[in-house]
C-alpha positions in Angstrom: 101.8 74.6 136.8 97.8 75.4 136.6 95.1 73.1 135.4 92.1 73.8 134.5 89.4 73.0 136.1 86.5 73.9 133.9 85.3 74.5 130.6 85.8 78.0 129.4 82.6 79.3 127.6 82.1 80.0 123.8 81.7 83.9 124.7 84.1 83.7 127.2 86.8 82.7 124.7 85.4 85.4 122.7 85.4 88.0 124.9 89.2 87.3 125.3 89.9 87.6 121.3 88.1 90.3 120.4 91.9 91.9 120.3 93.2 89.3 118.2 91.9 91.2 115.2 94.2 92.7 111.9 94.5 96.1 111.0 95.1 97.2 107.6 98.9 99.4 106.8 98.1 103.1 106.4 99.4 104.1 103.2 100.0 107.1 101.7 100.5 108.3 98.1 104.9 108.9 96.9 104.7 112.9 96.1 107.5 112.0 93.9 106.1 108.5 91.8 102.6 108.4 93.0 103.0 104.6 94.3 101.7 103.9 97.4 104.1 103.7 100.8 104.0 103.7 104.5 103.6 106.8 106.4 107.5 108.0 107.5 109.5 105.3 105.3 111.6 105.5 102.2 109.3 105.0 98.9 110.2 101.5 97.9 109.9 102.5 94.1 111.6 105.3 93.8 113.8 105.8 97.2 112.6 109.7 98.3 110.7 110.0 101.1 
């Protein structure tokens, strides 16, 4: 198993996470109920796509 053998730099470690971030859902408006839903999946209000 590795060791490590030195101290990994602040922007190193940074460098590495700059993909750790969150995206937000894309929603999009029911044409039936108005309420919002994701793109593709049954309306969880009202059940239509």
């Amino acid at each position: 198993m590795a060791v490590q053998q030195r101290r990994n730099s602040k922007s190193r470690t940074a460098k590495r996470r700059t993909h750790f971030k969150l995206t937000a859902p894309t929603l999009v408006k029911c044409p039936t109920c108005g309420e919002y839903k994701l793109p593709h999946h049954a309306c969880t209000n009202c059940g239509s796509k």
